[in-house]
C-alpha positions as CSV (number, residue, x, y, z in Angstrom):
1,X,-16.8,3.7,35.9
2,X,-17.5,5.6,33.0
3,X,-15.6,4.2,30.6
4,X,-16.8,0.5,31.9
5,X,-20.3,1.2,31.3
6,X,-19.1,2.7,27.3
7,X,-17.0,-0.4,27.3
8,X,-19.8,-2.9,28.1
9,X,-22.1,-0.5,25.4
10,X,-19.4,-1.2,22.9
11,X,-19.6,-4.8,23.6
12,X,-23.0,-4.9,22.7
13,X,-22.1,-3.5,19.3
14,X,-19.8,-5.7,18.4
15,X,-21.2,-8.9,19.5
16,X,-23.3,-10.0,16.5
17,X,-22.8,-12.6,14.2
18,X,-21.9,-10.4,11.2
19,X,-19.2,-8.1,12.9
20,X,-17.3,-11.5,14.7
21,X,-17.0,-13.4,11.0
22,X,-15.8,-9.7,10.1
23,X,-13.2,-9.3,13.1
24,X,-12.3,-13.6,11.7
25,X,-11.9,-12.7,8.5
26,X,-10.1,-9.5,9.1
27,X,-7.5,-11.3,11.4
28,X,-6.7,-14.4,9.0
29,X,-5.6,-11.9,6.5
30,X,-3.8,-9.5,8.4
31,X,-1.5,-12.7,9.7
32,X,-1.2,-13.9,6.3
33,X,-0.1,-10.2,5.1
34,X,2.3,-9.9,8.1
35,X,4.0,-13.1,6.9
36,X,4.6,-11.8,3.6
37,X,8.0,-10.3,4.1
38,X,8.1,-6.4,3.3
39,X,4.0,-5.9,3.0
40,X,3.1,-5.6,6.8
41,X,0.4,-3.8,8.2
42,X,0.4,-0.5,6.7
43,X,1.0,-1.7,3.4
44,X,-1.8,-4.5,3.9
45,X,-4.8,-2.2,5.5
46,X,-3.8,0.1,2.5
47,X,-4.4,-2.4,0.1
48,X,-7.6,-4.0,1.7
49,X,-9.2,-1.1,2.2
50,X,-11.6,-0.8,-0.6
51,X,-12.7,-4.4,0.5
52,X,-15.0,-2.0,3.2
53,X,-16.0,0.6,0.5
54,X,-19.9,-1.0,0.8
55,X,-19.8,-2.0,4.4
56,X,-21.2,0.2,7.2
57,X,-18.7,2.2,9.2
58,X,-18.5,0.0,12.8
59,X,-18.3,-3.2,10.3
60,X,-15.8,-1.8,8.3
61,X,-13.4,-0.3,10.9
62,X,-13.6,-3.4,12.9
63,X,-12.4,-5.4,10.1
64,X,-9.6,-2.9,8.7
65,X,-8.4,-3.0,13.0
66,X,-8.2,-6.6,13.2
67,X,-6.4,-6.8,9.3
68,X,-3.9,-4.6,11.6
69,X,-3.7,-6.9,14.7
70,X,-3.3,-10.3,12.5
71,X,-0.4,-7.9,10.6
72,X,1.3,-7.0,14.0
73,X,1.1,-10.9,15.0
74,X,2.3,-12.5,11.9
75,X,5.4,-10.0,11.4
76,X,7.1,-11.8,14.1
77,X,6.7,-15.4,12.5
78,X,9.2,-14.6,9.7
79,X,11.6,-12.7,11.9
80,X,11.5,-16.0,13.8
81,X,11.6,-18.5,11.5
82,X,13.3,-17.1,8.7
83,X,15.9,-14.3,10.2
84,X,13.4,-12.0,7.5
85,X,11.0,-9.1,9.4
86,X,7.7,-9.0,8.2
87,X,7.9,-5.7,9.4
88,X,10.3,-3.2,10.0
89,X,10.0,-2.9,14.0
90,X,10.5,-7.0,13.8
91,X,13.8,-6.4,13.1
92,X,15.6,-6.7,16.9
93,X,12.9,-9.3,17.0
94,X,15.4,-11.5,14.9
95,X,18.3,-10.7,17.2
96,X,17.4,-13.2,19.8
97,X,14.3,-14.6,18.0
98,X,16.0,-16.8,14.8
99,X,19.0,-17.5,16.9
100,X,16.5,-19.2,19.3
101,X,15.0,-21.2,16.0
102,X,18.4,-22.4,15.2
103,X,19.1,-23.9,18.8
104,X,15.7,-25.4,18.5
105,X,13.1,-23.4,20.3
106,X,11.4,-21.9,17.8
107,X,8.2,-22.7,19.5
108,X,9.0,-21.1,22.9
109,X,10.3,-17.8,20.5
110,X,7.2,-17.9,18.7
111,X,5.5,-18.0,22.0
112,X,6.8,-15.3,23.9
113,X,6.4,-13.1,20.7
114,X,2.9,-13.6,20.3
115,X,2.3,-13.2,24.4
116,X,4.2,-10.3,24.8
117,X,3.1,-8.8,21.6
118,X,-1.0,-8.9,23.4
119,X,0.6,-8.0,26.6
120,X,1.8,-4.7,24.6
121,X,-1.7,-4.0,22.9
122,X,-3.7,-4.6,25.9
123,X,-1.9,-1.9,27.8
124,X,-2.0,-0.1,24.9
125,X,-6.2,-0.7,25.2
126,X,-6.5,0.3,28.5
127,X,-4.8,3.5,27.9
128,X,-7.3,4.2,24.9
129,X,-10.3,2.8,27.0
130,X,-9.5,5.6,29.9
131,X,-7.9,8.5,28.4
132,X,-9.4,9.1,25.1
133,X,-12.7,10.1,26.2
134,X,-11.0,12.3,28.3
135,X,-9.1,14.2,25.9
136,X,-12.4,14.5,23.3
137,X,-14.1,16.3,26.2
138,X,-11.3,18.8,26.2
139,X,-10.9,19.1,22.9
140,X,-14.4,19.7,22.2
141,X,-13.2,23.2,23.2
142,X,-11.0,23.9,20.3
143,X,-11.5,26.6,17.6
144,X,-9.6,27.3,14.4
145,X,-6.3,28.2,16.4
146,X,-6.7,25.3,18.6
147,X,-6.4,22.3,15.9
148,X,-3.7,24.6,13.7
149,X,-2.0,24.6,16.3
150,X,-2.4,21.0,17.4
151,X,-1.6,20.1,13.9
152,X,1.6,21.8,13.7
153,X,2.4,20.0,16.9
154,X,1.8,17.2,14.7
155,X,4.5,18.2,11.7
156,X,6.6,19.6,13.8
157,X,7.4,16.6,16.0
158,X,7.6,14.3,13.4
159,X,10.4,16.8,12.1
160,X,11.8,17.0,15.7
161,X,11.4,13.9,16.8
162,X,11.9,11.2,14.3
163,X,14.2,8.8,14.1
164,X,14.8,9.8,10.3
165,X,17.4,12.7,9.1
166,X,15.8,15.8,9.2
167,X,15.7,17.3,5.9
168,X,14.4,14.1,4.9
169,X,11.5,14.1,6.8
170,X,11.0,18.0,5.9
171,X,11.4,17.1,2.2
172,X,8.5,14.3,2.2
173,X,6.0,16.2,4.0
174,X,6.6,19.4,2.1
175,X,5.8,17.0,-1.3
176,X,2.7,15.8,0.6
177,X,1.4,19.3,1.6
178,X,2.5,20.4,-1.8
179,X,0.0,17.6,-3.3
180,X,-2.5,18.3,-0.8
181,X,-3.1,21.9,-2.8
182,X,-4.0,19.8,-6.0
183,X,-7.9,20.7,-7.1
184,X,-10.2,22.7,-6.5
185,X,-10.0,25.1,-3.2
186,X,-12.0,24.3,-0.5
187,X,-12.5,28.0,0.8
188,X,-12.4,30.1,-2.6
189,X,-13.8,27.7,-4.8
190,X,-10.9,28.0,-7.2
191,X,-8.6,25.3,-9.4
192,X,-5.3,25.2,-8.3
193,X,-2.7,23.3,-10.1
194,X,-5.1,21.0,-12.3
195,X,-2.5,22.3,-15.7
196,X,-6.0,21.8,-17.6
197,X,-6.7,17.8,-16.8
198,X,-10.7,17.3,-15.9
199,X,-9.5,14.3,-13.7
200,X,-7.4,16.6,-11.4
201,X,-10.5,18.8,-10.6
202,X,-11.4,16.2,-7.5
203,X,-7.8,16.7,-6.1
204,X,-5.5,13.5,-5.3
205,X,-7.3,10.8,-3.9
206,X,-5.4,10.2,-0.5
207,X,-6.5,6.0,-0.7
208,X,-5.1,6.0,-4.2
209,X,-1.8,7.5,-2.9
210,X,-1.1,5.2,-0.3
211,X,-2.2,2.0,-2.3
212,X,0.6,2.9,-4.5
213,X,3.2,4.1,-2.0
214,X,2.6,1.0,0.3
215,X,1.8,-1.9,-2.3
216,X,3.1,-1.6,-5.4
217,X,6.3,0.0,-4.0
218,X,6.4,-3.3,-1.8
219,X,6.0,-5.3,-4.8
220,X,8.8,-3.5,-6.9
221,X,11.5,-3.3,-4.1
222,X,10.6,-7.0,-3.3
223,X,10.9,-7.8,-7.0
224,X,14.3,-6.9,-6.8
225,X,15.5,-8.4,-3.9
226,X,14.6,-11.6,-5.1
227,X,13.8,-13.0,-2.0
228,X,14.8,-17.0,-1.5
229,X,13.4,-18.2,1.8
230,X,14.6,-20.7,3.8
231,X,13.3,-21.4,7.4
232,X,12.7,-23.4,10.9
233,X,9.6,-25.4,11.0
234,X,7.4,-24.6,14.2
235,X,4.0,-26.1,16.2
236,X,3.4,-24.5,19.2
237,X,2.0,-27.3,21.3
238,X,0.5,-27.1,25.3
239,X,2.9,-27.4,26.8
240,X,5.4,-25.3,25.4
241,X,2.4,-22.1,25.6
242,X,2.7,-22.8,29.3
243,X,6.3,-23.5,30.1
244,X,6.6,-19.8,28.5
245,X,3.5,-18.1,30.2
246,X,5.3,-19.7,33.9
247,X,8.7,-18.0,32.6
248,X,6.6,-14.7,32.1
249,X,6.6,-13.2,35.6
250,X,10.7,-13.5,35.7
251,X,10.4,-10.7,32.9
252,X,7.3,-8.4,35.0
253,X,10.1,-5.5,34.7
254,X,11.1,-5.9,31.2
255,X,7.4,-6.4,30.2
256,X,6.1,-3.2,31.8
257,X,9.1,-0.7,30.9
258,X,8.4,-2.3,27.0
259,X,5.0,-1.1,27.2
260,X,5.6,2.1,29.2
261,X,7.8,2.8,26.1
262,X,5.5,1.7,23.6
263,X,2.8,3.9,24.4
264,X,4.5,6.8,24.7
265,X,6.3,6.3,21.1
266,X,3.0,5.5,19.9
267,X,0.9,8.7,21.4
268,X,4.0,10.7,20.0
269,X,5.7,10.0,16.6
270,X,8.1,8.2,17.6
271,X,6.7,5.0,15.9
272,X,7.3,1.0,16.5
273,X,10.8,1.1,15.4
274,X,12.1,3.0,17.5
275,X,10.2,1.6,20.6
276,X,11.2,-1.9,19.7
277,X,14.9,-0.7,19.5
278,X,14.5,1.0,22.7
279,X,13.4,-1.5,24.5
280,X,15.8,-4.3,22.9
281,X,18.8,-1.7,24.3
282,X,17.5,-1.0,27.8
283,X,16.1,-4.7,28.7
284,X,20.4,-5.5,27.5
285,X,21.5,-2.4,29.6
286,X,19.3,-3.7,32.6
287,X,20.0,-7.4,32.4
288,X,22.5,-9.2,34.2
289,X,23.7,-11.5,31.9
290,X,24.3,-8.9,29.2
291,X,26.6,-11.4,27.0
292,X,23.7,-13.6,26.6
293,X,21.7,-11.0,24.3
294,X,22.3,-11.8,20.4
295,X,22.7,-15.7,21.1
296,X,18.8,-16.7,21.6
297,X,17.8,-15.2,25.4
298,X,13.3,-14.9,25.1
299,X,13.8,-11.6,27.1
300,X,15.4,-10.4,23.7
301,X,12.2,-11.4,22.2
302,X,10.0,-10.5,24.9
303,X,11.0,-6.5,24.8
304,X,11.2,-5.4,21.4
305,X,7.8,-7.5,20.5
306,X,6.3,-5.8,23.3
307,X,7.1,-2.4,23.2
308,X,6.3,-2.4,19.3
309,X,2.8,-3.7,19.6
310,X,2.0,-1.1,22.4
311,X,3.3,1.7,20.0
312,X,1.5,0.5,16.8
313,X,-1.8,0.3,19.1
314,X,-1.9,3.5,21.1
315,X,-1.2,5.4,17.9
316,X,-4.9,5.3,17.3
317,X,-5.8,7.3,20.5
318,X,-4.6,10.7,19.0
319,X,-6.3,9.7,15.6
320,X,-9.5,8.5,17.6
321,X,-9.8,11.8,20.3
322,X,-8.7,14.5,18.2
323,X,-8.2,13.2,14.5
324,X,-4.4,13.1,14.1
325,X,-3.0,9.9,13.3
326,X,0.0,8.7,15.4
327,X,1.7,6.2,12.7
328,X,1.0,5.3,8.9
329,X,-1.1,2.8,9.7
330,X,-3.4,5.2,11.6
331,X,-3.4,8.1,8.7
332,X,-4.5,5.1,6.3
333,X,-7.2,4.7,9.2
334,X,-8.1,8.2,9.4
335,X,-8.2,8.3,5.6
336,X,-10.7,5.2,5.9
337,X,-13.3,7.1,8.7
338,X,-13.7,10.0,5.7
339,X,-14.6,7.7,3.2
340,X,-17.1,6.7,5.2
341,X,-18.0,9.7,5.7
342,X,-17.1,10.7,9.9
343,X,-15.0,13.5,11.1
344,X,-12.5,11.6,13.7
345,X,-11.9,13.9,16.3
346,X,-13.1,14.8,19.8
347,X,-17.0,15.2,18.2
348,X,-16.4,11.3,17.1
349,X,-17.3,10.4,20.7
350,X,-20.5,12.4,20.7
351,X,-22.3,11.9,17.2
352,X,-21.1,8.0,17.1
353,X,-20.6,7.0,20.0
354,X,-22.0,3.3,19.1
355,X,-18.9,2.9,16.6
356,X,-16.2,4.6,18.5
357,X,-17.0,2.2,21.4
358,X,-17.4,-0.9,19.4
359,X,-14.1,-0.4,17.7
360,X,-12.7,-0.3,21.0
361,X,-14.6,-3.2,22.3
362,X,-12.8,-4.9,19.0
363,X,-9.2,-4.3,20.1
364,X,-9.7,-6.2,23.3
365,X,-11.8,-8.8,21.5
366,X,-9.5,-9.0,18.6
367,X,-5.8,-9.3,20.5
368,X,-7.4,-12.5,22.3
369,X,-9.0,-13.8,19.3
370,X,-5.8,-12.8,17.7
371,X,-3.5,-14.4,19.8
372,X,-5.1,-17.7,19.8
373,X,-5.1,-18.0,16.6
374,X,-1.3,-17.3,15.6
375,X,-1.1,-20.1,18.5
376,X,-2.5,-22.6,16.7
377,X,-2.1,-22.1,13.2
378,X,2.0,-21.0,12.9
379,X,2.8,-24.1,10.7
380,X,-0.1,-23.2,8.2
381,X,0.8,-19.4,8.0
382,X,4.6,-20.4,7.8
383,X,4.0,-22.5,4.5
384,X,2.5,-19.2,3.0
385,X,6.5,-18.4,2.8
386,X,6.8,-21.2,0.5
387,X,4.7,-20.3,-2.3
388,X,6.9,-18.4,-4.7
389,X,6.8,-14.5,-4.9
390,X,5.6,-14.3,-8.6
391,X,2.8,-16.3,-7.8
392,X,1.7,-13.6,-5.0
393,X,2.6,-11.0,-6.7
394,X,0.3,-10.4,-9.5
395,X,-2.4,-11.1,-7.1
396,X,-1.6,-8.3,-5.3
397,X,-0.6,-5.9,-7.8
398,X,-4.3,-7.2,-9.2
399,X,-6.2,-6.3,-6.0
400,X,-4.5,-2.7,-5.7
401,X,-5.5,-1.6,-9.0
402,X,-8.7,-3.2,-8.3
403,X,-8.9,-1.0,-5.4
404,X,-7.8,2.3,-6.7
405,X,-10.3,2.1,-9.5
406,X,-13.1,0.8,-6.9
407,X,-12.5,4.3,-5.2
408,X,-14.0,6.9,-8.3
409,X,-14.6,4.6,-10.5
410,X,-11.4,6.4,-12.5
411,X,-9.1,4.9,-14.4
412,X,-7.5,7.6,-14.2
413,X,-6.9,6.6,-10.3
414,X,-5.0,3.5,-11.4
415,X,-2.1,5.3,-13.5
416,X,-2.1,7.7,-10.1
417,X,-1.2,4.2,-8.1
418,X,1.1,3.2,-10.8
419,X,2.8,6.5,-10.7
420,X,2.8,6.9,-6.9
421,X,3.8,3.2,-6.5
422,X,7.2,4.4,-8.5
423,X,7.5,7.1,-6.5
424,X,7.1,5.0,-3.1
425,X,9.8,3.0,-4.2
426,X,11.9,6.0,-5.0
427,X,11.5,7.2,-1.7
428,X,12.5,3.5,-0.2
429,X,16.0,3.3,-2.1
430,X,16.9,7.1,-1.5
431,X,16.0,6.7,2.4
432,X,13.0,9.4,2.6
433,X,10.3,8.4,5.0
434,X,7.1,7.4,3.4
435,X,5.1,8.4,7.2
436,X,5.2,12.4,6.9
437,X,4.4,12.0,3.5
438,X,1.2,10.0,4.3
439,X,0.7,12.4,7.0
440,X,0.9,15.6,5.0
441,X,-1.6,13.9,2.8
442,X,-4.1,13.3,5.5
443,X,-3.9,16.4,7.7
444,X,-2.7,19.0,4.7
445,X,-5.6,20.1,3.6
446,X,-7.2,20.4,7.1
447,X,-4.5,22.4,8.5
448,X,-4.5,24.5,5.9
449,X,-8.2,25.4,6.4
450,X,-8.0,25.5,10.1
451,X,-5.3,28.4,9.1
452,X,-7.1,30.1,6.8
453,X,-9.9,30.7,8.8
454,X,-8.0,31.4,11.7
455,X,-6.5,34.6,9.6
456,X,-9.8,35.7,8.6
457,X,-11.3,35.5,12.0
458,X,-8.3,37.3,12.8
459,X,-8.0,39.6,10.3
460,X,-4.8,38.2,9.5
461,X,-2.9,38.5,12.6
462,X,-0.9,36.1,13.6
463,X,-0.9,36.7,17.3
464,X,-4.1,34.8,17.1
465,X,-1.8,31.4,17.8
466,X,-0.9,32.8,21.4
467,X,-4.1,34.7,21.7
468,X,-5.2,32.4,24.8
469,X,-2.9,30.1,27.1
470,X,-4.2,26.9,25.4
471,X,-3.0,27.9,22.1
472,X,0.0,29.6,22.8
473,X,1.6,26.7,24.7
474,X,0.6,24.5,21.9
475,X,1.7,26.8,19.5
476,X,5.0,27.1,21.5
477,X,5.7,23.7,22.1
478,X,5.3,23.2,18.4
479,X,8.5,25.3,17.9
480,X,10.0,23.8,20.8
481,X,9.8,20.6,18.7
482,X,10.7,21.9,15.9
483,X,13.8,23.0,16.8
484,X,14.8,20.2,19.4
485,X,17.6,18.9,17.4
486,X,19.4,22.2,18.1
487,X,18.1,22.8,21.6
488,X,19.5,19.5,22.8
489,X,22.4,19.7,20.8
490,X,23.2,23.2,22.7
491,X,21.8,21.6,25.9
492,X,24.5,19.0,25.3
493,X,27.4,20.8,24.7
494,X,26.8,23.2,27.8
495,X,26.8,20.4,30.0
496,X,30.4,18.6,28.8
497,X,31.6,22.1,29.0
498,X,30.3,22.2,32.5
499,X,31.7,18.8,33.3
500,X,35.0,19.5,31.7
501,X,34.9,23.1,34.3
502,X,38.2,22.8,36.5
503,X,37.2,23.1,40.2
């Protein structure tokens, strides 16, 4: 009942005039950045960001959150109706999705998408709604060991856990701890690696580093592509919303497995993609008619579109309850919340409690809001497709550097983009994951002070990271994580060996 009566209070701040054109605006432009093939919703809240620079924190989070639900909902119109993912967990979205366009029903596709998409995030809410304040309380017990430890649970799972190849993974976070040591020291007071330049003295903006990883290396790798796109038309009418919506409760299995998996992916690195790839292969494993997966069956659409929407929208209950970021979308979040000057973390629920709430308040307002929308306006957002790249291009390319200069007033900060945006695309065409770099970049220089000041408490001893329970088995789970890959591997081969055992 708790949680109701924060729920109704976050209600209350949302519900003005100013903050609902806010959530309206916010929505519009995340759809019309989802369509965009390639830019999504990471790449679009990075570039929007310093559109909130001058707003007040609630406003400005509430916007930036709904530029991220209008993203999630327009990725699956160009999977759809163009066989092109707006997004990279839309991509077994086109498996049954376009071939559903090309018989015809791109309207009931588009449908299910968008339904079981707000399915996903409103289990996704309700988890956030009833567990985060649960996990702040705890956490409010935490010391120096206690969050290095939590946040080498972070690293280490995304190492352990990811989808990408290891060394990969350990190679783009060790460049984004490594950049994280740029400026001046935040418990010595001295310059580390500034080789001399005045304008390295304030460190590297983190905003100014993802506007350049996300956007620009968007715009370069889609410059090269040269993307020609040819679709379906689509309008959802009535009748179709329904016929879908009374098809729904055939799939009540499929739906809640999808989200079960979602969530989980999400509270734990696993991401979207994986948990829409998941889901795709368990809902075919499950189903009777296996054969009919591939050739345009709306279960096809309705697993992958839900699980992925559950996973991009419980990432934000780590980042919310103790200030670690589940996805890229949530580190360029997190980033956000210390421009405007909060600490997220379990303290976020005590000292603003009006903007934590209200931000919650927005997901449910915003996935309905949301969802109607992308119900009634898919031929309008579909046309954006239309309008040729170079035309969209500079404009965006305009509005980073716009952005990035916004930040510091630097122009200094606009080469950084440039140069970052390069090495985004770098990254993109030599398969290293962009997410632990972005996450090094948020949580680096915190973890390194939680360390630091764990040693000195501890007189440099590191038994201090199994000095209580609580910190040894986070600590130890950490290197459980770590070194998962080989622990299941080994698990593995004991038990073929086991099975191969004569009797």
């Amino acid at each position: 009942m708790e949680a109701f009566g924060l729920l109704v209070y976050g209600f209350s701040v949302l519900l003005t005039w100013k903050i609902l054109a806010l959530m309206m605006v916010g929505l519009v432009l995340g759809i019309f950045v989802g369509v965009l093939p390639g830019l999504g919703g990471p790449n679009g809240v990075a570039i929007l960001l310093p559109l909130t620079f001058t707003m007040d924190p609630t406003s400005a989070i509430v916007m930036l959150s709904c530029i991220y639900w209008g993203a999630l909902f327009g990725g699956a119109i160009t999977s759809i109706l163009f066989n092109i993912p707006g997004e990279a967990w839309s991509v077994a979205t086109t498996f049954d999705g376009y071939p559903m366009a090309q018989q015809g029903k791109a309207a009931e596709a588009l449908t299910a998408a968008f339904t079981s998409s707000f399915i996903g995030s409103l289990v996704a809410v309700l988890l956030i709604t009833f567990l985060a304040p649960g996990i702040a309380s705890f956490a409010l017990r935490f010391g120096p060991p206690e969050f290095f430890a939590v946040y080498l649970l972070t690293f280490c799972s995304f190492v352990g856990l990811g989808r990408e190849q290891k060394h990969k993974t350990v190679i783009s976070m060790a460049l984004g701890l490594l950049l994280t040591g740029v400026g001046m020291d935040t418990v010595s007071g001295q310059l580390r690696m500034t080789f001399g330049s005045s304008d390295l003295l304030r460190g590297i903006n983190f905003l100014v580093a993802v506007i350049g990883l996300f956007g620009i290396s968007e715009i370069l790798l889609t410059m090269e592509e040269r993307l020609a796109l040819r679709g379906h038309a689509a309008s959802i009418s009535l009748r179709t919303v329904l016929k879908v919506w009374k098809e729904m409760p055939r799939y009540w299995v499929t739906l809640l497995r999808s989200s079960a998996i979602g969530c989980w992916l999400g509270i734990t690195p696993g991401g979207a993609i994986a948990a829409s790839f998941m889901s795709y292969n368990l809902a075919k494993r499950f189903s009777k008619d296996k054969e009919s997966f591939g050739k345009g069956r709306i279960e096809g659409v309705f697993a992958p579109e839900t699980a992925a929407h559950a996973s991009g929208t419980s990432a934000l209950l780590p980042m919310l309850a103790l200030g670690i970021p589940g996805s890229g979308t949530a580190a360029i979040l997190l980033g956000g919340l210390m421009v405007w000057g909060l600490n997220p973390g379990p303290l976020l629920f005590v000292e603003h409690k009006g903007f934590v709430w209200g931000l919650i308040a927005s997901m449910y307002l915003g996935n309905v809001v949301g969802l109607v929308l992308v119900l009634t306006t898919v031929p309008l957002f579909a046309a954006v497709l239309r309008v040729p790249f170079s035309a969209i291009a500079p404009m965006i390319v305009v509005s980073c550097a716009i952005g990035a200069y916004a930040i510091q007033n630097a122009m200094f900060d606009i080469w950084l983009m440039l140069l970052f945006g390069v090495v985004g695309y770098v990254f993109k065409k030599i398969g290293i994951p962009l997410a632990p770099f972005t996450l090094a970049l948020v949580l680096g220089s915190r973890a390194e002070d939680s360390f630091r000041l764990s040693m000195i408490g501890a007189g440099g001893d590191m038994r201090v990271f199994w000095s209580n329970g609580l910190v040894g088995s986070i600590t130890t789970l950490a290197l459980v994580l770590l070194f998962w890959p080989l622990i299941g591997g080994a698990f593995a081969r004991m038990r073929s060996a086991f099975v191969r055992k004569p009797a």
